[in-house]
Short mmCIF file of the C-alpha atoms (twelve columns), coordinates in Angstrom:
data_MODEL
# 
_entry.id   MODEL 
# 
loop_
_atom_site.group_PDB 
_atom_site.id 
_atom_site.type_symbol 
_atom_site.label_atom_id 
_atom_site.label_alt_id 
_atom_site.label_comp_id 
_atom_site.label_asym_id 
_atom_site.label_seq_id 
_atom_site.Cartn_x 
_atom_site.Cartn_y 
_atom_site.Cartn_z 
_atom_site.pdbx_PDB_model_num 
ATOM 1   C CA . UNK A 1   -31.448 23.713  -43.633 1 
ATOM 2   C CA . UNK A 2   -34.885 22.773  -43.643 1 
ATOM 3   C CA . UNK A 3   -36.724 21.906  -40.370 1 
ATOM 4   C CA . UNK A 4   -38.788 18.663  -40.688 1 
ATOM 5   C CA . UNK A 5   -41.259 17.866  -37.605 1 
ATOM 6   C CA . UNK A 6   -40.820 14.245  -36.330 1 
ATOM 7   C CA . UNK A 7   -44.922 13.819  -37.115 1 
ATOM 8   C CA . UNK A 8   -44.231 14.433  -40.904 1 
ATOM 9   C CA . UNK A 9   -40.881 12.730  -40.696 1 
ATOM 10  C CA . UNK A 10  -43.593 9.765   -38.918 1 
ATOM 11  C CA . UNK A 11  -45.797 10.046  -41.368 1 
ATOM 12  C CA . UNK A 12  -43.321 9.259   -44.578 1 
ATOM 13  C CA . UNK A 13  -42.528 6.612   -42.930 1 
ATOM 14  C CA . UNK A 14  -45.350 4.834   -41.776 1 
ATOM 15  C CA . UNK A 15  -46.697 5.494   -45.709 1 
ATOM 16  C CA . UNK A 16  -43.449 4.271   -46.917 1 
ATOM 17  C CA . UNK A 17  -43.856 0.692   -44.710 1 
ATOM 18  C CA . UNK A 18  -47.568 0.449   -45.973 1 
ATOM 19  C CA . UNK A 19  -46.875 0.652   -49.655 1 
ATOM 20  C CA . UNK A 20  -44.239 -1.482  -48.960 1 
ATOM 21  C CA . UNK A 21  -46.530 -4.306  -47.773 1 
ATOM 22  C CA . UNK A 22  -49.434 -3.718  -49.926 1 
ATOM 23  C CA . UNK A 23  -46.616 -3.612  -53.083 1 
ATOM 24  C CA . UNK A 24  -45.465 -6.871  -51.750 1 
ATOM 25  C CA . UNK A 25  -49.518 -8.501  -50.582 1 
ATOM 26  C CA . UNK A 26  -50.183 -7.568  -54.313 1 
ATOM 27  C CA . UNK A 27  -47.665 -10.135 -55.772 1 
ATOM 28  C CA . UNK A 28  -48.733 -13.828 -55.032 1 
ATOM 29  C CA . UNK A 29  -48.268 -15.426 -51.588 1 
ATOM 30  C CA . UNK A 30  -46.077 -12.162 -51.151 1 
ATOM 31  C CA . UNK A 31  -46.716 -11.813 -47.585 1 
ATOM 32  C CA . UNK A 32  -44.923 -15.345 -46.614 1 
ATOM 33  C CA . UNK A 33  -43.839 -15.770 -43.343 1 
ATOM 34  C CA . UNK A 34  -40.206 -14.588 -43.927 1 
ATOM 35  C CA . UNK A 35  -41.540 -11.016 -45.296 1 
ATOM 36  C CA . UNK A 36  -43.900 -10.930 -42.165 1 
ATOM 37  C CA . UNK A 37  -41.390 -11.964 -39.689 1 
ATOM 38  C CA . UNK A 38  -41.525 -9.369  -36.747 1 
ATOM 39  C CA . UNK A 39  -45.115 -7.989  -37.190 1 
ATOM 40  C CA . UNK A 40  -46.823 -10.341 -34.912 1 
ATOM 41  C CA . UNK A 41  -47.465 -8.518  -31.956 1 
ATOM 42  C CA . UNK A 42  -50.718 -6.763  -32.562 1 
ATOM 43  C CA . UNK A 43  -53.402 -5.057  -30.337 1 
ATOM 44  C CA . UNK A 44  -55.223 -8.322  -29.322 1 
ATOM 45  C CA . UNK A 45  -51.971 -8.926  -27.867 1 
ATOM 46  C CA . UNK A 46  -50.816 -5.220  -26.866 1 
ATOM 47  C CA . UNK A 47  -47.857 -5.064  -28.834 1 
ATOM 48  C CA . UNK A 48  -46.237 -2.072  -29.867 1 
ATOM 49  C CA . UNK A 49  -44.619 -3.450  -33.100 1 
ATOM 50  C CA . UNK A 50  -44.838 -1.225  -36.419 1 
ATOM 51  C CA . UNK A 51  -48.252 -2.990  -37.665 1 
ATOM 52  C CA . UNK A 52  -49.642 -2.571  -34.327 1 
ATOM 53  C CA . UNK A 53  -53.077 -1.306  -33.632 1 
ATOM 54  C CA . UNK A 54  -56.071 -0.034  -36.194 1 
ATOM 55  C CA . UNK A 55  -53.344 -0.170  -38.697 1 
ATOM 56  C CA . UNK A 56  -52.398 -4.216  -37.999 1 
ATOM 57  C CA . UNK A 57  -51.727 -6.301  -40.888 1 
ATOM 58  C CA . UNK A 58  -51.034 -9.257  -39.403 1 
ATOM 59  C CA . UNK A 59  -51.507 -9.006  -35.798 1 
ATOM 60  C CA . UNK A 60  -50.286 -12.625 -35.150 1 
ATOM 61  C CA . UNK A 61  -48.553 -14.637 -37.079 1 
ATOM 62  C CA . UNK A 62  -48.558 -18.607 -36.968 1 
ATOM 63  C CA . UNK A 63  -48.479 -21.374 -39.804 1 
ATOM 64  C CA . UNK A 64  -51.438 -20.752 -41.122 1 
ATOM 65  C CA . UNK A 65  -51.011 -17.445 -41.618 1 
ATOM 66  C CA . UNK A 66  -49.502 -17.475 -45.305 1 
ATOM 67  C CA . UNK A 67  -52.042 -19.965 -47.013 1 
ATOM 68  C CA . UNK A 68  -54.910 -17.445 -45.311 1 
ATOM 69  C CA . UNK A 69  -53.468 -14.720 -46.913 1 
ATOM 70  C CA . UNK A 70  -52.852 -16.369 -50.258 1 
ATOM 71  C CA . UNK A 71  -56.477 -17.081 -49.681 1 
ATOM 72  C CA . UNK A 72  -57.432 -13.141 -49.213 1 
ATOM 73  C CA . UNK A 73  -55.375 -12.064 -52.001 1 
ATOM 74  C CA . UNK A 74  -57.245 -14.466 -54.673 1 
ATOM 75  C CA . UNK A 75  -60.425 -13.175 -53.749 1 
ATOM 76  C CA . UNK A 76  -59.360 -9.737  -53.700 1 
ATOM 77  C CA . UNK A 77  -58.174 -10.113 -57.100 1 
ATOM 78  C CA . UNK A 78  -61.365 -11.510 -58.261 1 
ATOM 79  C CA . UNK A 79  -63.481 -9.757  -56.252 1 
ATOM 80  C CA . UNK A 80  -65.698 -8.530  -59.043 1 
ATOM 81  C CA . UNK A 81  -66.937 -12.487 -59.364 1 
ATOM 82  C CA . UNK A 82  -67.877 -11.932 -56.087 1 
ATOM 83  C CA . UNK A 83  -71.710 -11.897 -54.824 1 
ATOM 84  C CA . UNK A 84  -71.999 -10.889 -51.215 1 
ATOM 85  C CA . UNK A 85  -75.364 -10.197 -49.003 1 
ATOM 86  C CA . UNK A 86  -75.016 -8.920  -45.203 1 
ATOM 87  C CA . UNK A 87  -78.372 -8.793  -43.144 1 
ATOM 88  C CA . UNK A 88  -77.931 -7.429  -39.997 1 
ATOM 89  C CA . UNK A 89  -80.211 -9.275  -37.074 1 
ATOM 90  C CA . UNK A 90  -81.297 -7.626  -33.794 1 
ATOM 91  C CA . UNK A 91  -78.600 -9.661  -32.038 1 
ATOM 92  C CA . UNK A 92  -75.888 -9.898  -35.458 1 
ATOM 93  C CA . UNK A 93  -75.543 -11.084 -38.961 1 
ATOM 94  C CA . UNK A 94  -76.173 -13.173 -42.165 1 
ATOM 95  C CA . UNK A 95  -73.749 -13.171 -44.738 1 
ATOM 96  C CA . UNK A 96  -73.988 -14.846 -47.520 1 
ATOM 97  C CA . UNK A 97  -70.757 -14.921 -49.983 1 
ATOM 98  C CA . UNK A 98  -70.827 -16.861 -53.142 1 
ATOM 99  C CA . UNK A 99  -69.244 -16.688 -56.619 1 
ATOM 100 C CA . UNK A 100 -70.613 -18.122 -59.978 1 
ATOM 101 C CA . UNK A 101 -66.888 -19.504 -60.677 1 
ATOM 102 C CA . UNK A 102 -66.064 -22.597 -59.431 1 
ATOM 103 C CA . UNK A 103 -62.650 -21.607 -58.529 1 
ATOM 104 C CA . UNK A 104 -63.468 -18.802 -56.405 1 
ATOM 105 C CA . UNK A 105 -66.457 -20.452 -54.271 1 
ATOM 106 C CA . UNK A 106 -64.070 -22.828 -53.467 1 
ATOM 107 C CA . UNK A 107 -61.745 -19.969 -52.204 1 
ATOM 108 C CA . UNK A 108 -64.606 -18.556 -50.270 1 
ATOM 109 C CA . UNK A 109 -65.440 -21.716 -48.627 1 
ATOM 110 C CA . UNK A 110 -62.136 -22.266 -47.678 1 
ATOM 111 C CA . UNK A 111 -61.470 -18.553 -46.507 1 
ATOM 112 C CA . UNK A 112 -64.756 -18.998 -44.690 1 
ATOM 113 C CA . UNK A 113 -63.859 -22.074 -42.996 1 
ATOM 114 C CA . UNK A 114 -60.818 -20.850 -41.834 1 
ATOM 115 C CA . UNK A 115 -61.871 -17.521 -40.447 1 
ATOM 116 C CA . UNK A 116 -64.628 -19.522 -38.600 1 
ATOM 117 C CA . UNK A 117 -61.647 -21.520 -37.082 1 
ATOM 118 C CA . UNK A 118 -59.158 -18.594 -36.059 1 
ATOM 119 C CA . UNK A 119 -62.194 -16.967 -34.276 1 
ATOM 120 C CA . UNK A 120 -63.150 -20.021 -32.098 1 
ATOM 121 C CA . UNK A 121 -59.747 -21.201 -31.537 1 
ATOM 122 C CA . UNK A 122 -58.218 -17.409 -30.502 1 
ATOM 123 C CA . UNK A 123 -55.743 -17.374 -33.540 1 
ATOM 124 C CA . UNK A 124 -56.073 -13.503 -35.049 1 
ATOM 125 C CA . UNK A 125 -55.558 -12.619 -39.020 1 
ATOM 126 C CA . UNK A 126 -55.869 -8.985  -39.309 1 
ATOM 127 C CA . UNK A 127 -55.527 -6.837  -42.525 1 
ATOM 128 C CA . UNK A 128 -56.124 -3.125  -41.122 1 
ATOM 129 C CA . UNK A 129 -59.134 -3.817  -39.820 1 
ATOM 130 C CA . UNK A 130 -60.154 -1.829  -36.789 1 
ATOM 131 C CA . UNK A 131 -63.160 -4.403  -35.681 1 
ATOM 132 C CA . UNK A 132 -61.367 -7.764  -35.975 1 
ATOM 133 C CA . UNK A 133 -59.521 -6.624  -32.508 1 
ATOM 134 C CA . UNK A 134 -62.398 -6.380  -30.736 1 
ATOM 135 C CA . UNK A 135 -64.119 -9.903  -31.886 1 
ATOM 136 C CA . UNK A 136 -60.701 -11.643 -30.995 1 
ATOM 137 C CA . UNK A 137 -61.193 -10.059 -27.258 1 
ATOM 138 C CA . UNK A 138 -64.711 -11.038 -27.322 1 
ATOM 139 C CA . UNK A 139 -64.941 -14.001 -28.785 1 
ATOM 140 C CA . UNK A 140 -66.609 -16.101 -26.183 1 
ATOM 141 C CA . UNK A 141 -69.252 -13.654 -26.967 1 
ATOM 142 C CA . UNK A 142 -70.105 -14.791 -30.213 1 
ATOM 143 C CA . UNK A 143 -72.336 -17.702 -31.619 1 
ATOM 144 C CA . UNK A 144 -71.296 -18.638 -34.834 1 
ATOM 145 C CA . UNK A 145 -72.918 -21.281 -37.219 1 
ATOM 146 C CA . UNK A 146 -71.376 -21.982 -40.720 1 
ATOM 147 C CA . UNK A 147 -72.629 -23.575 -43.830 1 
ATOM 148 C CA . UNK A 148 -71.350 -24.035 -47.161 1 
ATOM 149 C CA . UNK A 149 -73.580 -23.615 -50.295 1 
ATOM 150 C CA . UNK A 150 -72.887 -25.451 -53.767 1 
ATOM 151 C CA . UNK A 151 -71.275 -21.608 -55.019 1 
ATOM 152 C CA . UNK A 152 -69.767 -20.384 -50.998 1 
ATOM 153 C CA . UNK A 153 -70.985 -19.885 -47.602 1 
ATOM 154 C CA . UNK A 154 -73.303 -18.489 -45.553 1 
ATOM 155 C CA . UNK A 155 -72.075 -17.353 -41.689 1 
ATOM 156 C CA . UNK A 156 -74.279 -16.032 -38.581 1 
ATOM 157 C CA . UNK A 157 -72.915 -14.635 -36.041 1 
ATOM 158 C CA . UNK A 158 -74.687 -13.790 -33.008 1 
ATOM 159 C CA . UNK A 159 -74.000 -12.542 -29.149 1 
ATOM 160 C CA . UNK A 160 -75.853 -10.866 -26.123 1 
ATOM 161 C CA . UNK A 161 -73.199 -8.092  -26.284 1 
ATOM 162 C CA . UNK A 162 -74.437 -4.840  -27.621 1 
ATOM 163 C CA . UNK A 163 -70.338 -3.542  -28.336 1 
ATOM 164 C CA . UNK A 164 -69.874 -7.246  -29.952 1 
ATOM 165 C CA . UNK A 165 -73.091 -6.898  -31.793 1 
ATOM 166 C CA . UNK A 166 -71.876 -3.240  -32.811 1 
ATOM 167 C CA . UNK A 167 -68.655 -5.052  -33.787 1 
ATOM 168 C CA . UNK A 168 -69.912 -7.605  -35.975 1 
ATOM 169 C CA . UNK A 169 -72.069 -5.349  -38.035 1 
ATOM 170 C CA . UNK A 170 -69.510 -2.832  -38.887 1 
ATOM 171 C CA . UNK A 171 -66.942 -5.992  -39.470 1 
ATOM 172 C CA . UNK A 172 -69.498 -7.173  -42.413 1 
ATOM 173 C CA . UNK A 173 -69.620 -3.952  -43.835 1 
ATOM 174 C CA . UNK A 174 -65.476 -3.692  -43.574 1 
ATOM 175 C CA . UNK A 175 -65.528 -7.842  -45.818 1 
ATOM 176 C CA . UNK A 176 -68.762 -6.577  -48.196 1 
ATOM 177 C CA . UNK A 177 -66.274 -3.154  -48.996 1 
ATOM 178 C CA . UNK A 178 -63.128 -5.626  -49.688 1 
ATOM 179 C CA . UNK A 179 -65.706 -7.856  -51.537 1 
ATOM 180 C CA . UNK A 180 -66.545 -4.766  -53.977 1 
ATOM 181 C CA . UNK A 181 -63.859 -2.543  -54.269 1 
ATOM 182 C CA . UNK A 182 -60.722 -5.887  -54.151 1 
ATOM 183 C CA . UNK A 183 -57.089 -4.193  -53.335 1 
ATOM 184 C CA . UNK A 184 -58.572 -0.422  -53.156 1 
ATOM 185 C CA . UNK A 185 -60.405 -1.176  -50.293 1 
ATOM 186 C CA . UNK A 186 -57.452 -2.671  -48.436 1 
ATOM 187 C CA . UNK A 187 -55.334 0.643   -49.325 1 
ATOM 188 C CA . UNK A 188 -58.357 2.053   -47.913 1 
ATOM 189 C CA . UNK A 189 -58.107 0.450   -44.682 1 
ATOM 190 C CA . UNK A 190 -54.218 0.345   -44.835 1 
ATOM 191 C CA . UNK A 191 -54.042 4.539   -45.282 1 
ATOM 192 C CA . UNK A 192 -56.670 4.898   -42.742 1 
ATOM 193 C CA . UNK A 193 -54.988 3.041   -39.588 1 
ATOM 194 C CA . UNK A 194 -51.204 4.081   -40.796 1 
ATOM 195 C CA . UNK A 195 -52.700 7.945   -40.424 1 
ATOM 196 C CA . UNK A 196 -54.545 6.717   -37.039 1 
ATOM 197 C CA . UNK A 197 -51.267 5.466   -35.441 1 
ATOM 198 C CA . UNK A 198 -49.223 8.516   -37.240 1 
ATOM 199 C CA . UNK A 199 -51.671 11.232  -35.934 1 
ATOM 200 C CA . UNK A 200 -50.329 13.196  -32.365 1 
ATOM 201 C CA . UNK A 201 -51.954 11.865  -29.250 1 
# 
């Protein structure tokens, strides 16, 4: 009888869950709240759940939380109508994301708008990202001004806080490489935290 080491035995597993969740995020609205029902203790939060950590997808879950990510998957799908500019300040960043079709600068406004919200009023959406954590923690540290454009929006985001500065930067570059790559980018991210959390501490 073979002998299988818990880490691989961790590992199949923790691949098996992801693909799971990115088989069902690729169907429409897949990710309603009855599919993400237990996954909403996250690391802004220090849960210990299985989406916990770098590899969160949704580190809290409220009522919001499946029109946002009906939101995400539109825009991931159409991500090559996507135009996307990040210029990083001394103190932060200017993004400016806009699309040529109607349809999807309306999505990116909307998306936008919503992030914007979540951030000021503490409510965390996470898909594998490893920065959005840290923003959530520090979000009294940020200065955030919002406008919308006739094709999407343009976002700065400031703070005093060289870490939240840090944060921000590498967070834009995390959107700009969902914005050009769509879905392979988030299996990306997804592979990268599940190894992160399977890898022996």
């Amino acid at each position: 009888m073979k002998h299988v080491s818990k880490f691989t035995v961790g590992v199949v597993a923790w691949l098996g869950l992801g693909l799971a969740a990115a088989t069902a995020f690729a169907q429409p609205f897949g990710m309603g709240p009855g599919m993400m029902r237990g996954m909403d203790h996250g690391a802004a939060a220090g849960g210990h759940g299985p989406m916990a950590g770098p590899a969160a997808m949704l580190t809290r879950q409220d009522e919001g939380s499946a029109a946002d990510m009906g939101l995400v998957h539109d825009l991931l799908m159409n991500h090559t109508q996507i135009k996307r500019t990040v210029t990083n300040l001394p103190n932060g960043i200017k993004t400016v994301t806009e699309s040529d079709d109607p349809t999807i600068a309306q999505t990116i406004k909307v998306h936008v708008a919503s992030m914007v919200k979540r951030l000021g009023d503490g409510k965390e959406f996470n898909l594998f990202s490893k920065t959005i954590p840290v923003l959530f923690e520090n979000r009294n540290k940020i200065r955030t001004t919002h406008e919308t454009t006739a094709n999407g929006s343009i976002v700065t985001q400031t703070s005093d806080d060289d870490k939240v500065v840090a944060a921000l930067q590498a967070h834009a570059i995390e959107v700009s490489e969902l914005a050009r790559d769509g879905m392979a980018a988030m299996m990306r991210n997804m592979r990268a935290g599940m190894m992160a959390r399977a890898a022996p501490r």
